[in-house]
CHARMM internal coordinates of N, CA and C (Angstrom, degrees):
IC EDIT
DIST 1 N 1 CA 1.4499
DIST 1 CA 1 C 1.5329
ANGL 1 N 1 CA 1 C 108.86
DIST 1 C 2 N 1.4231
ANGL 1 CA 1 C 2 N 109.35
DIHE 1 N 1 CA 1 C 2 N 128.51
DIST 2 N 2 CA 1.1856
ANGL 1 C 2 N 2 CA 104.05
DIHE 1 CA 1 C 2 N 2 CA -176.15
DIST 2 CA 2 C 1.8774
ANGL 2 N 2 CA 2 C 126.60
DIHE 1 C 2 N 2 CA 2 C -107.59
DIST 2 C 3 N 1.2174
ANGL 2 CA 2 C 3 N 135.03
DIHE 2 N 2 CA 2 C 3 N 143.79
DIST 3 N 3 CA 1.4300
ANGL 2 C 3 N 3 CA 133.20
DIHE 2 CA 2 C 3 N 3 CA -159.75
DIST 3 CA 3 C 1.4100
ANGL 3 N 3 CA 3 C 107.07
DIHE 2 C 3 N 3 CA 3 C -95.96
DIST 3 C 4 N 1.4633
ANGL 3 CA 3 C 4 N 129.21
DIHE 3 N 3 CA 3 C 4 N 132.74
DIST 4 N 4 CA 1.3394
ANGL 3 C 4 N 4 CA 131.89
DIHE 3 CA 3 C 4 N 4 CA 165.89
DIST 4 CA 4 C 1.0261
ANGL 4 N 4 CA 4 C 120.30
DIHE 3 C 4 N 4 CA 4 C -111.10
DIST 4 C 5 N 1.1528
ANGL 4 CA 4 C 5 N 130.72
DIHE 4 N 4 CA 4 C 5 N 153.01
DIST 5 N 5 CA 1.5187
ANGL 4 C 5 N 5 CA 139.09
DIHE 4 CA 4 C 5 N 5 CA 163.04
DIST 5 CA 5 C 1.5022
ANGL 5 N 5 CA 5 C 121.93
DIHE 4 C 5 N 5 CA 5 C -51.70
DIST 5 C 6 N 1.1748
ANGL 5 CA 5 C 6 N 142.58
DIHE 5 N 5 CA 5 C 6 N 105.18
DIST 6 N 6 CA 1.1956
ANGL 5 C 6 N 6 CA 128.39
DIHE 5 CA 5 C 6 N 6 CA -170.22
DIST 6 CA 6 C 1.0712
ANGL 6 N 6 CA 6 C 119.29
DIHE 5 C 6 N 6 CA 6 C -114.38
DIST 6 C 7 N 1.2472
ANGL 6 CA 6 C 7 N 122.72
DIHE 6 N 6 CA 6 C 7 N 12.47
DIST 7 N 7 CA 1.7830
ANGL 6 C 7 N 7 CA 140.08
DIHE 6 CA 6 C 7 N 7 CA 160.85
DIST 7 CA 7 C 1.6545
ANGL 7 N 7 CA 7 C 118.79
DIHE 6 C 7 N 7 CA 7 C -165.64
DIST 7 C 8 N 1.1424
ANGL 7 CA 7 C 8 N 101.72
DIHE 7 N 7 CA 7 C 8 N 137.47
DIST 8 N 8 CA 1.7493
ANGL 7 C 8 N 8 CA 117.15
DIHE 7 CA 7 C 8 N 8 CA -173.84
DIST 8 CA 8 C 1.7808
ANGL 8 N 8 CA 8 C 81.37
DIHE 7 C 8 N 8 CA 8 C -72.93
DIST 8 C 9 N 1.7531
ANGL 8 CA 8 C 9 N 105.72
DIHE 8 N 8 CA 8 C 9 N 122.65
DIST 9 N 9 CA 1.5732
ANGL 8 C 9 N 9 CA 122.68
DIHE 8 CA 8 C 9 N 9 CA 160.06
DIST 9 CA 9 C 1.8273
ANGL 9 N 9 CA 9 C 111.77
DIHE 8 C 9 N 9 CA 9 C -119.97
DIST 9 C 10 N 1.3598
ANGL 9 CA 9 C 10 N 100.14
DIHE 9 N 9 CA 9 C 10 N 141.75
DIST 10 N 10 CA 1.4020
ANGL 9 C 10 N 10 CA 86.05
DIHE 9 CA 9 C 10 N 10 CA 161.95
DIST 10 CA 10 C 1.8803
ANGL 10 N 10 CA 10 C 106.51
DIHE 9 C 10 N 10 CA 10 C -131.58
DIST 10 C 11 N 1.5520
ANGL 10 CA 10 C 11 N 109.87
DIHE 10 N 10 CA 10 C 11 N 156.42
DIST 11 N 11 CA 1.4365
ANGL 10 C 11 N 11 CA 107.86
DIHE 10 CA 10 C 11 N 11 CA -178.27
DIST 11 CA 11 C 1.5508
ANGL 11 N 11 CA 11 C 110.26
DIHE 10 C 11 N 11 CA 11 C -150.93
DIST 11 C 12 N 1.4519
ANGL 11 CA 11 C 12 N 110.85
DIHE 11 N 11 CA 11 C 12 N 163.33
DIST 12 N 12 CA 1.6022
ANGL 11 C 12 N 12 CA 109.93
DIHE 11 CA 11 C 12 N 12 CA -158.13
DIST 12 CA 12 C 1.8568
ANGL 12 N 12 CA 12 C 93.33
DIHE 11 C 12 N 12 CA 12 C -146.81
DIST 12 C 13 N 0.8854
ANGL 12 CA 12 C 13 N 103.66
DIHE 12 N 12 CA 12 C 13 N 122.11
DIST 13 N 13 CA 1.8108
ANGL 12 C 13 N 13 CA 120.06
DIHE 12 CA 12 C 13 N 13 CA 166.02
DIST 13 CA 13 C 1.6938
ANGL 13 N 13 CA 13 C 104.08
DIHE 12 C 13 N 13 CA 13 C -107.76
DIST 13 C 14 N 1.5012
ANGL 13 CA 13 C 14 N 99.83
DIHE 13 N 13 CA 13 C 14 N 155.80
DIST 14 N 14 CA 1.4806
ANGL 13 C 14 N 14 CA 102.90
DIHE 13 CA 13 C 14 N 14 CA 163.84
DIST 14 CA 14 C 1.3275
ANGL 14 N 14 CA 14 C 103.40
DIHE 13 C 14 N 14 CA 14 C -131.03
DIST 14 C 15 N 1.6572
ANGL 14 CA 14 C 15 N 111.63
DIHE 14 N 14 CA 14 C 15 N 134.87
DIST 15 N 15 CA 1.0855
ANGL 14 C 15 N 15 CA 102.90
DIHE 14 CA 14 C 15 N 15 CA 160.76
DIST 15 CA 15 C 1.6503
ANGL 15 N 15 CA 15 C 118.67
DIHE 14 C 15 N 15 CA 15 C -151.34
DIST 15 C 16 N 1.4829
ANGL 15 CA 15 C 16 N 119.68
DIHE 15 N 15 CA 15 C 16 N 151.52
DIST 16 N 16 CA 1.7542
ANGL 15 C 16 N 16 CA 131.72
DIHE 15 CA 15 C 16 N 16 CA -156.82
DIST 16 CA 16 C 1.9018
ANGL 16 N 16 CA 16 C 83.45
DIHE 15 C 16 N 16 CA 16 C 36.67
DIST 16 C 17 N 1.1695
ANGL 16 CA 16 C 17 N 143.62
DIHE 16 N 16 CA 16 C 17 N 98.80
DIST 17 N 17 CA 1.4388
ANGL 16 C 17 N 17 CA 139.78
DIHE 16 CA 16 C 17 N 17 CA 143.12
DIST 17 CA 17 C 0.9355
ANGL 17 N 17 CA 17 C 104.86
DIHE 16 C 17 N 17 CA 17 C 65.65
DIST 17 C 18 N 1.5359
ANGL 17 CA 17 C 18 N 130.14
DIHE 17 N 17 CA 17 C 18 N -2.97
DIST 18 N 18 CA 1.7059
ANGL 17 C 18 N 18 CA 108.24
DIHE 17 CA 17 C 18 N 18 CA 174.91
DIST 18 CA 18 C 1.7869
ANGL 18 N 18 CA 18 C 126.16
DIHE 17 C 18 N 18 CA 18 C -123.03
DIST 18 C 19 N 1.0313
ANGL 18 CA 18 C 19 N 103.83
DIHE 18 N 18 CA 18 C 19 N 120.44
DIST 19 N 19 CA 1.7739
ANGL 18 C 19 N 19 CA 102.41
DIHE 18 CA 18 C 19 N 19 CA -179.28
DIST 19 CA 19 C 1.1173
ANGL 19 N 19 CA 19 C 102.47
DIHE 18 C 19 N 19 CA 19 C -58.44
DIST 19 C 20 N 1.2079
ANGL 19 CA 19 C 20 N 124.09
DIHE 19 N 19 CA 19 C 20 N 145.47
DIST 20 N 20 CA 1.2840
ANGL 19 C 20 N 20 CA 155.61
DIHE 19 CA 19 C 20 N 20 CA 124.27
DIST 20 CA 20 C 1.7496
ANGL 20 N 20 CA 20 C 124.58
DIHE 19 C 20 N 20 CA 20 C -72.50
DIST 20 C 21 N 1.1865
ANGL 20 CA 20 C 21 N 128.55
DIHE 20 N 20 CA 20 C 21 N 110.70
DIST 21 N 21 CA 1.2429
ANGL 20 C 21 N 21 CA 119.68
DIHE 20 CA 20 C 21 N 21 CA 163.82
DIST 21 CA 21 C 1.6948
ANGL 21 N 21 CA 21 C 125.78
DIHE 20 C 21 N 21 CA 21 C -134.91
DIST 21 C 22 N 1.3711
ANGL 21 CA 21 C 22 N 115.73
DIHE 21 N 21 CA 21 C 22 N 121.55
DIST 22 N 22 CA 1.0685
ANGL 21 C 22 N 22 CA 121.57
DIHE 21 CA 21 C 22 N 22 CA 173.05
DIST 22 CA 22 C 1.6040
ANGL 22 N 22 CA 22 C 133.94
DIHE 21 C 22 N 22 CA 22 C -79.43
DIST 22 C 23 N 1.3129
ANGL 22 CA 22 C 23 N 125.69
DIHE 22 N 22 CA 22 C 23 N 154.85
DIST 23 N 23 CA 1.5109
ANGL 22 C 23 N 23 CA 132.98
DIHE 22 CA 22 C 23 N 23 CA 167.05
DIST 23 CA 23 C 0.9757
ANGL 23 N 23 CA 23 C 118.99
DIHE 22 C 23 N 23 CA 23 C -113.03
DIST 23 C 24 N 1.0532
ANGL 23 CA 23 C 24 N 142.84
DIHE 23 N 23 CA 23 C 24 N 159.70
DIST 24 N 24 CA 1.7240
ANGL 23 C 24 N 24 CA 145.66
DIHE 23 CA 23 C 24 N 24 CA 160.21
DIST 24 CA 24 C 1.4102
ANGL 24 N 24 CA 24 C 105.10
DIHE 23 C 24 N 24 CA 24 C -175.14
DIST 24 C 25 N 1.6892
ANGL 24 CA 24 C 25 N 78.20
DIHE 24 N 24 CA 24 C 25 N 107.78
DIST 25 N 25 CA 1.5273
ANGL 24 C 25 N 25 CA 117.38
DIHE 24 CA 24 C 25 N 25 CA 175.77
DIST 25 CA 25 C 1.8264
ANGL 25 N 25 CA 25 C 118.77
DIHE 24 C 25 N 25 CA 25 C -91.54
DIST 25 C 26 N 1.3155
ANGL 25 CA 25 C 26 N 116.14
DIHE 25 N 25 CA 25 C 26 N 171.82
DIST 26 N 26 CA 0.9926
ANGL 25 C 26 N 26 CA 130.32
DIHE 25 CA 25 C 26 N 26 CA 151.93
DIST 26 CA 26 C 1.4940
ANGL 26 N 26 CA 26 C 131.46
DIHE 25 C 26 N 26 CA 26 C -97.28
DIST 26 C 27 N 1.2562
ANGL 26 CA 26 C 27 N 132.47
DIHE 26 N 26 CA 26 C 27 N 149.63
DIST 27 N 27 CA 1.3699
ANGL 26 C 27 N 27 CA 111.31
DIHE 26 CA 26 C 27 N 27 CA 178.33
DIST 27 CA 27 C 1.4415
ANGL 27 N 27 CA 27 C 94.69
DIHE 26 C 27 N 27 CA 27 C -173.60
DIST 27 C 28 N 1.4340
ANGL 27 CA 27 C 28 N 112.90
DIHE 27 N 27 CA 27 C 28 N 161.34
DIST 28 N 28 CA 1.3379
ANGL 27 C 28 N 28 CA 141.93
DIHE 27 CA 27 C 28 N 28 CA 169.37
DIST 28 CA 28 C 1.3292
ANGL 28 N 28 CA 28 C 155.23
DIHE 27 C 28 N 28 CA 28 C -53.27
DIST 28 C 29 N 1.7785
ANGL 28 CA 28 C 29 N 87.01
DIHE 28 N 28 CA 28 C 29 N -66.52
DIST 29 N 29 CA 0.8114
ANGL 28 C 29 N 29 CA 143.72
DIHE 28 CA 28 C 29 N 29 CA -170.56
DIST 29 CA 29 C 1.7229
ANGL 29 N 29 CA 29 C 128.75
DIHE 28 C 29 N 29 CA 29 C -113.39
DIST 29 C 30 N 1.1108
ANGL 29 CA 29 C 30 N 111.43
DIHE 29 N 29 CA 29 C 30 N 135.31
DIST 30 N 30 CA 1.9230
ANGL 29 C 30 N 30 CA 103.81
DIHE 29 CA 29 C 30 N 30 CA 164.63
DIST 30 CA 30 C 1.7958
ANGL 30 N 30 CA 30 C 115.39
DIHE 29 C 30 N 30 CA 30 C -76.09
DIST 30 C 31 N 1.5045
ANGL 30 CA 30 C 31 N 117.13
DIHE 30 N 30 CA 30 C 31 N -23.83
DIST 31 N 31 CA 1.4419
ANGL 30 C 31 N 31 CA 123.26
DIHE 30 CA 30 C 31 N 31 CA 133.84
DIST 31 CA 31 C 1.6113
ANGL 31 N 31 CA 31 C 140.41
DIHE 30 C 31 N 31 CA 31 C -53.06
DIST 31 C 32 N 1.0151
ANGL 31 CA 31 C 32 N 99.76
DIHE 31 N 31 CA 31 C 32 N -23.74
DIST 32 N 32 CA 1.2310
ANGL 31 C 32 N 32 CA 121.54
DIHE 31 CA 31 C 32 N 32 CA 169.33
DIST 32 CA 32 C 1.4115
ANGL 32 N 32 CA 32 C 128.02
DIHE 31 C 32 N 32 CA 32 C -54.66
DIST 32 C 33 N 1.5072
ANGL 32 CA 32 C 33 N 80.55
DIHE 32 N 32 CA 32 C 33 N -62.60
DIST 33 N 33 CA 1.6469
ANGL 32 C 33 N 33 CA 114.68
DIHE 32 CA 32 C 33 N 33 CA 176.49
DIST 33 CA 33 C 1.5625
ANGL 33 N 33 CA 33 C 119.03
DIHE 32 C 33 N 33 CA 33 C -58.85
DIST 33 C 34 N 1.3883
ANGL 33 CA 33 C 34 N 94.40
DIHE 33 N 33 CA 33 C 34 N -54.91
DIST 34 N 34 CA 1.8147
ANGL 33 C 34 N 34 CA 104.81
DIHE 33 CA 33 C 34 N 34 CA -170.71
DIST 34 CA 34 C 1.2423
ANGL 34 N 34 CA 34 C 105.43
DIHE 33 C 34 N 34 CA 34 C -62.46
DIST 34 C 35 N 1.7557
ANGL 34 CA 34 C 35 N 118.84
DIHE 34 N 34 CA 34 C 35 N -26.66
DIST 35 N 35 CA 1.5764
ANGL 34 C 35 N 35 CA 121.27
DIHE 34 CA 34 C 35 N 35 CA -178.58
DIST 35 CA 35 C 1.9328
ANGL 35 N 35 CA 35 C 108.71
DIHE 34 C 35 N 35 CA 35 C -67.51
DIST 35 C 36 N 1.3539
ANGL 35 CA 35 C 36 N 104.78
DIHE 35 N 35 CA 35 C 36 N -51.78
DIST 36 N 36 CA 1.4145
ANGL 35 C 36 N 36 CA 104.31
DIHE 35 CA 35 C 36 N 36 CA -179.88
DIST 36 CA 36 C 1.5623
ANGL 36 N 36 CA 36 C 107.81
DIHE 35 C 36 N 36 CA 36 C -51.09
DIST 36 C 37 N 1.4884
ANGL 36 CA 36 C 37 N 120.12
DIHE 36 N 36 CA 36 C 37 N -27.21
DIST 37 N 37 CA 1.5035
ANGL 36 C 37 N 37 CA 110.11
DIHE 36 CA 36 C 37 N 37 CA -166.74
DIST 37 CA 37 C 1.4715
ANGL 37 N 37 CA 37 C 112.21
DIHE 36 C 37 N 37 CA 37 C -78.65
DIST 37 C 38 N 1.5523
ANGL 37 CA 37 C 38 N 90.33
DIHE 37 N 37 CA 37 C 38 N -34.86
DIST 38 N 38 CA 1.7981
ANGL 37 C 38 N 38 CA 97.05
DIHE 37 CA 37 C 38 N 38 CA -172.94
DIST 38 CA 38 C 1.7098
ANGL 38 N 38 CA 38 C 106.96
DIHE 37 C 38 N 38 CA 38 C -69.92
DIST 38 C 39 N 1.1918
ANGL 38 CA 38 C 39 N 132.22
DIHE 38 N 38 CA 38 C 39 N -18.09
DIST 39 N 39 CA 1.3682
ANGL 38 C 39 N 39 CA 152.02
DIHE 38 CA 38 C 39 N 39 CA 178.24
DIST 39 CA 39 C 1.3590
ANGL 39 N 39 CA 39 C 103.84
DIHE 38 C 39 N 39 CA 39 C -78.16
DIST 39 C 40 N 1.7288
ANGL 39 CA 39 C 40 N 130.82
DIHE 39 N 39 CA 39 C 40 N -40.42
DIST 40 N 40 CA 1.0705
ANGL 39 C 40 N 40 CA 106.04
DIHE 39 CA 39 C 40 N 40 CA 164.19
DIST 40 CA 40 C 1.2821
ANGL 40 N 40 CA 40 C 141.35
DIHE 39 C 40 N 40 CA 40 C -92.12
DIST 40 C 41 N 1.3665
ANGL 40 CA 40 C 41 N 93.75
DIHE 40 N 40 CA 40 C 41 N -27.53
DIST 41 N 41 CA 1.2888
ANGL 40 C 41 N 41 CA 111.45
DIHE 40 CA 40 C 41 N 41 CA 164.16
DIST 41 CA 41 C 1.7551
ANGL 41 N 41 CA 41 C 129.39
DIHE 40 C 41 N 41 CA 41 C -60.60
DIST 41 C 42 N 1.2142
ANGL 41 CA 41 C 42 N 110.36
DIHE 41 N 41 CA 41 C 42 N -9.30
DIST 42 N 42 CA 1.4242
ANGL 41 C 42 N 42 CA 135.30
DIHE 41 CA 41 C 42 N 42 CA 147.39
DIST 42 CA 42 C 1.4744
ANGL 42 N 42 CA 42 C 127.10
DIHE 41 C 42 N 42 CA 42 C -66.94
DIST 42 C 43 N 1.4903
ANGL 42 CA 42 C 43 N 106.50
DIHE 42 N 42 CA 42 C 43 N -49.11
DIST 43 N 43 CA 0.9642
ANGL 42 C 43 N 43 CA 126.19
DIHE 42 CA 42 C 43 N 43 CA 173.90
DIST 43 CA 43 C 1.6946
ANGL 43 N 43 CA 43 C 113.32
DIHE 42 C 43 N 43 CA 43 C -50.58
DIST 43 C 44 N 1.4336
ANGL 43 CA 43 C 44 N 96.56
DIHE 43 N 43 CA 43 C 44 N -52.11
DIST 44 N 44 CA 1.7473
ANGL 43 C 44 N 44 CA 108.74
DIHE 43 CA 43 C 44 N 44 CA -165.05
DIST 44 CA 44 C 1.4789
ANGL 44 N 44 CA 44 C 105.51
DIHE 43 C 44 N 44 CA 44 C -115.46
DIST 44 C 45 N 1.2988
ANGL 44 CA 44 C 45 N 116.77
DIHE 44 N 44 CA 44 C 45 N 54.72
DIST 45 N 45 CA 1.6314
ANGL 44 C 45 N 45 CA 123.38
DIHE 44 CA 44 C 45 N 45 CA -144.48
DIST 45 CA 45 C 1.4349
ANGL 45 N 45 CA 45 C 82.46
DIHE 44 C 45 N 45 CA 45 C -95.39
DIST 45 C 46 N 1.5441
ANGL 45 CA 45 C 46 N 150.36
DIHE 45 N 45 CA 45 C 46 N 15.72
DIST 46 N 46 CA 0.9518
ANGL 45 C 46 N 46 CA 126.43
DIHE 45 CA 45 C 46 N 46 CA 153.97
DIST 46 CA 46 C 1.7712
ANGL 46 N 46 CA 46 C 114.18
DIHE 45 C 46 N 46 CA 46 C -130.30
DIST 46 C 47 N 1.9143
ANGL 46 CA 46 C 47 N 86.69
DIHE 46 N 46 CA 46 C 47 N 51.21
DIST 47 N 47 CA 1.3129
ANGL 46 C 47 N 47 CA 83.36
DIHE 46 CA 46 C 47 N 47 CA 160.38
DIST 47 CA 47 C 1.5712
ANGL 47 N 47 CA 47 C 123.46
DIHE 46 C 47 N 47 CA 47 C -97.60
DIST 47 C 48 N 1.5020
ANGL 47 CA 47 C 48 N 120.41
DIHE 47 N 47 CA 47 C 48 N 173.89
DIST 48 N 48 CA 1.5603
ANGL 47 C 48 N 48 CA 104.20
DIHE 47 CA 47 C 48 N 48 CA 148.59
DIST 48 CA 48 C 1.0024
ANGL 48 N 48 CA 48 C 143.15
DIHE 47 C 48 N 48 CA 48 C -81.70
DIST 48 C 49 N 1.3612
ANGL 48 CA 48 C 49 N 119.95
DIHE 48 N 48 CA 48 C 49 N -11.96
DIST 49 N 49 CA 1.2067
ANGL 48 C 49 N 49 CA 123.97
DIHE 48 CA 48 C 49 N 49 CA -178.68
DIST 49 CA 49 C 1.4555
ANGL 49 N 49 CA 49 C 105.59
DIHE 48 C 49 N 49 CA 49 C -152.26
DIST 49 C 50 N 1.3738
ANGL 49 CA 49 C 50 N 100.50
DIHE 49 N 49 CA 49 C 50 N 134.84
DIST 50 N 50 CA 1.6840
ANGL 49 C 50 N 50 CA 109.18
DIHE 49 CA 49 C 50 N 50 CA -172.10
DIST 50 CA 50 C 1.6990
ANGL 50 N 50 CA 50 C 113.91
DIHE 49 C 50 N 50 CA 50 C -141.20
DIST 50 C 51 N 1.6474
ANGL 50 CA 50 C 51 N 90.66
DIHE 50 N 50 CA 50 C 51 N 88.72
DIST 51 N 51 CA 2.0151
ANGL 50 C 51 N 51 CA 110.58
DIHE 50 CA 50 C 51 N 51 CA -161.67
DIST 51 CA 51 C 2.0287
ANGL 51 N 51 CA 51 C 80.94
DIHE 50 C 51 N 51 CA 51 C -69.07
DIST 51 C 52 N 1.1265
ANGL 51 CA 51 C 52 N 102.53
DIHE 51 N 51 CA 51 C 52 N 159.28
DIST 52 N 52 CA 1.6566
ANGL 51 C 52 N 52 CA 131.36
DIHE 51 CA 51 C 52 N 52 CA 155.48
DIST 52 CA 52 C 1.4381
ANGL 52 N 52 CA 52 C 117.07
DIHE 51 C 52 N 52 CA 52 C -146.18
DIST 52 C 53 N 1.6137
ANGL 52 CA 52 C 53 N 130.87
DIHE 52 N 52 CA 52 C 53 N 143.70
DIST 53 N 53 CA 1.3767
ANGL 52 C 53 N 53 CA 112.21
DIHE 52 CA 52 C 53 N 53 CA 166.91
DIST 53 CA 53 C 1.6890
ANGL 53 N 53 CA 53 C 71.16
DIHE 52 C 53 N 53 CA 53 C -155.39
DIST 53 C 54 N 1.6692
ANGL 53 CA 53 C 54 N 103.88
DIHE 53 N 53 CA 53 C 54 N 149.88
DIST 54 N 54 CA 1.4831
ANGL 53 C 54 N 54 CA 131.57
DIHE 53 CA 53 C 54 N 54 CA -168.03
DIST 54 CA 54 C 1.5322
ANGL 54 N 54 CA 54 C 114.19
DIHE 53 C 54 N 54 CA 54 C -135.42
DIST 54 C 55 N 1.1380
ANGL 54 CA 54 C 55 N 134.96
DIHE 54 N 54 CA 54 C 55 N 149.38
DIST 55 N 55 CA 1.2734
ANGL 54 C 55 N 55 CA 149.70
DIHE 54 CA 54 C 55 N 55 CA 138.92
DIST 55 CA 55 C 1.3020
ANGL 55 N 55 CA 55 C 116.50
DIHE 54 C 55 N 55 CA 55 C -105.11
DIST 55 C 56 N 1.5033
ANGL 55 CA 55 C 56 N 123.67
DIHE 55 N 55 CA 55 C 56 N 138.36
DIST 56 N 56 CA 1.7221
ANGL 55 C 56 N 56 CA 133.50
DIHE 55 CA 55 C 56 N 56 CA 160.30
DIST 56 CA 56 C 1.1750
ANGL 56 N 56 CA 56 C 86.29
DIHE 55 C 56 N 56 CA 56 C -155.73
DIST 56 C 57 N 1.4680
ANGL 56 CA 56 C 57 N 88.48
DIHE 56 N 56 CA 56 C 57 N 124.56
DIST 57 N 57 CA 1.3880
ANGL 56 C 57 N 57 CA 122.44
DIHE 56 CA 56 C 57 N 57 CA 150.13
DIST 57 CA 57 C 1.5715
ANGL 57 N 57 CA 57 C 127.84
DIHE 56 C 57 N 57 CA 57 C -71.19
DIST 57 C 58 N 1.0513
ANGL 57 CA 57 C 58 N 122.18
DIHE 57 N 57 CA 57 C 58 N 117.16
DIST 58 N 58 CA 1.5881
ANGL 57 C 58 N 58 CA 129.31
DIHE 57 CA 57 C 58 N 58 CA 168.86
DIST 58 CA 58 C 1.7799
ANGL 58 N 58 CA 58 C 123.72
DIHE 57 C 58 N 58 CA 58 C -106.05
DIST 58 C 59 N 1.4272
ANGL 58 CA 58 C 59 N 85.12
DIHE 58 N 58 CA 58 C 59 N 176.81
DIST 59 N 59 CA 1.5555
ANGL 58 C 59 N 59 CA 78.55
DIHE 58 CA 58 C 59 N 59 CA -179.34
DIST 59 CA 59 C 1.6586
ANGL 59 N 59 CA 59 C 101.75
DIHE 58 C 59 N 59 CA 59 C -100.87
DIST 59 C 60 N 1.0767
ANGL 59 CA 59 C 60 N 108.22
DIHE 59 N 59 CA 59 C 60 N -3.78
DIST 60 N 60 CA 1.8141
ANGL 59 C 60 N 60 CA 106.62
DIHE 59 CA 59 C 60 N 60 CA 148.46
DIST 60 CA 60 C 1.5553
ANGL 60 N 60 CA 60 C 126.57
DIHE 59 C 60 N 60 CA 60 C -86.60
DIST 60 C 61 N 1.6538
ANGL 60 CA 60 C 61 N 129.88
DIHE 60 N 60 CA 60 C 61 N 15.10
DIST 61 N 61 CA 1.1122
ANGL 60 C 61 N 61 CA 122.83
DIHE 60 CA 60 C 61 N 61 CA -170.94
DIST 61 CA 61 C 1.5764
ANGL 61 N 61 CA 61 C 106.85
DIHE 60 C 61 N 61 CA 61 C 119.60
DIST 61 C 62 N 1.5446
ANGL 61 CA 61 C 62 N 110.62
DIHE 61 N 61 CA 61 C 62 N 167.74
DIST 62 N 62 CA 1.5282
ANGL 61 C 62 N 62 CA 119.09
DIHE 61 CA 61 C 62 N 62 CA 177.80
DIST 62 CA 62 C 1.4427
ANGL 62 N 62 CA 62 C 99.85
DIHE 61 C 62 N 62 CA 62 C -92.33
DIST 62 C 63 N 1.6292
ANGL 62 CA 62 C 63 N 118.50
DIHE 62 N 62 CA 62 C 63 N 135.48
DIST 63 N 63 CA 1.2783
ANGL 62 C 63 N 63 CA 112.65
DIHE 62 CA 62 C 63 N 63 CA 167.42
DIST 63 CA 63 C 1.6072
ANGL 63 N 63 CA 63 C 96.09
DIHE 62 C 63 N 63 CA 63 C -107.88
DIST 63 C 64 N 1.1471
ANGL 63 CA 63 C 64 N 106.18
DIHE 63 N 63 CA 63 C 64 N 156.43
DIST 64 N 64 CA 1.6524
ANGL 63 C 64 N 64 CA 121.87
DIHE 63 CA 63 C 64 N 64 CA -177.77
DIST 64 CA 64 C 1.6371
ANGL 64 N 64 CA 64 C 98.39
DIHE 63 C 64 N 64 CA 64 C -132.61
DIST 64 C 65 N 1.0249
ANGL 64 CA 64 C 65 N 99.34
DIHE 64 N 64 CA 64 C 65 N 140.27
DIST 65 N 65 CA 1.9798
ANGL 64 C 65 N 65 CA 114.45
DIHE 64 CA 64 C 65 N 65 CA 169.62
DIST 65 CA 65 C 1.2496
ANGL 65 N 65 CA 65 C 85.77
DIHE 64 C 65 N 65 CA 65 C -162.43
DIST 65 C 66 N 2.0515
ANGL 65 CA 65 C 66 N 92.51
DIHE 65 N 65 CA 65 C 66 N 147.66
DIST 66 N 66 CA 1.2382
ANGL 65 C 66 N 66 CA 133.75
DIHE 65 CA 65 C 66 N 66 CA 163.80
DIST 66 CA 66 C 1.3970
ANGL 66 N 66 CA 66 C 123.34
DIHE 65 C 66 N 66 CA 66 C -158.86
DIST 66 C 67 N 1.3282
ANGL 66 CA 66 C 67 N 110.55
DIHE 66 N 66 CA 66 C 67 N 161.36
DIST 67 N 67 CA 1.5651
ANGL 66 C 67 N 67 CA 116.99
DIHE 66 CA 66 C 67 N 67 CA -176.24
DIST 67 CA 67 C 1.4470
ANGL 67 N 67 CA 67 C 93.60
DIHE 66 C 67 N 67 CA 67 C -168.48
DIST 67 C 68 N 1.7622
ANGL 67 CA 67 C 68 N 100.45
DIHE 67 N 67 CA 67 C 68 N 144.19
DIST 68 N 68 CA 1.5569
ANGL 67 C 68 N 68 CA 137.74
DIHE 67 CA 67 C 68 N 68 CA 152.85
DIST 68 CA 68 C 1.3046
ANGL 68 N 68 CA 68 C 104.30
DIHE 67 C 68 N 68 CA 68 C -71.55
DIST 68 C 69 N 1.0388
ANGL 68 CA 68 C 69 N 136.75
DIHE 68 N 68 CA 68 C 69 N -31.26
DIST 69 N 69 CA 1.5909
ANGL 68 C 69 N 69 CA 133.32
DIHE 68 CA 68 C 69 N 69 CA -178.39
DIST 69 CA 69 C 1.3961
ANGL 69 N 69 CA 69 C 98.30
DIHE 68 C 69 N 69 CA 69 C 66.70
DIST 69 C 70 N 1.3295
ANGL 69 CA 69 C 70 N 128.27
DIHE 69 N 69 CA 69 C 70 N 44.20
DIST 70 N 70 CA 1.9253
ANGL 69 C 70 N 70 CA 116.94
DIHE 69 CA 69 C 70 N 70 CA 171.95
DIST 70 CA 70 C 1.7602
ANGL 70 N 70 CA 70 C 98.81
DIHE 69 C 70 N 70 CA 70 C -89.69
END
COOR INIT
IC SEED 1 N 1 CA 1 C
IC BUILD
């Protein structure tokens, strides 16, 4: 059984001086995807570190990508 996203959330912790903030999107696409990243990562273009990890499902298989961005 598989789990979907059923609403775009976003959330922010602080902790010892450093934010943390998360996204969780919906998407389609593996185009899809790379667009939301470049949008946030725009968004928060002066972070240091900007993690992503994805699932899309196709009708060739699940593709998965991720990165720490170090």
């Amino acid at each position: 059984m598989f789990k979907s996203i059923k609403e775009n959330v976003s959330g922010e912790i602080v902790e010892k001086k450093s934010k943390f903030i998360a996204n969780i999107f919906y998407v389609e696409s593996v185009e899809e995807a790379e667009q939301k990243i470049k949008e946030i990562s725009k968004k928060y273009f002066d972070s240091k570190h900007n993690c992503y990890a994805f699932s899309v499902y196709t009708e060739n298989g699940i593709i998965n990508r991720f990165s720490d961005n170090r």
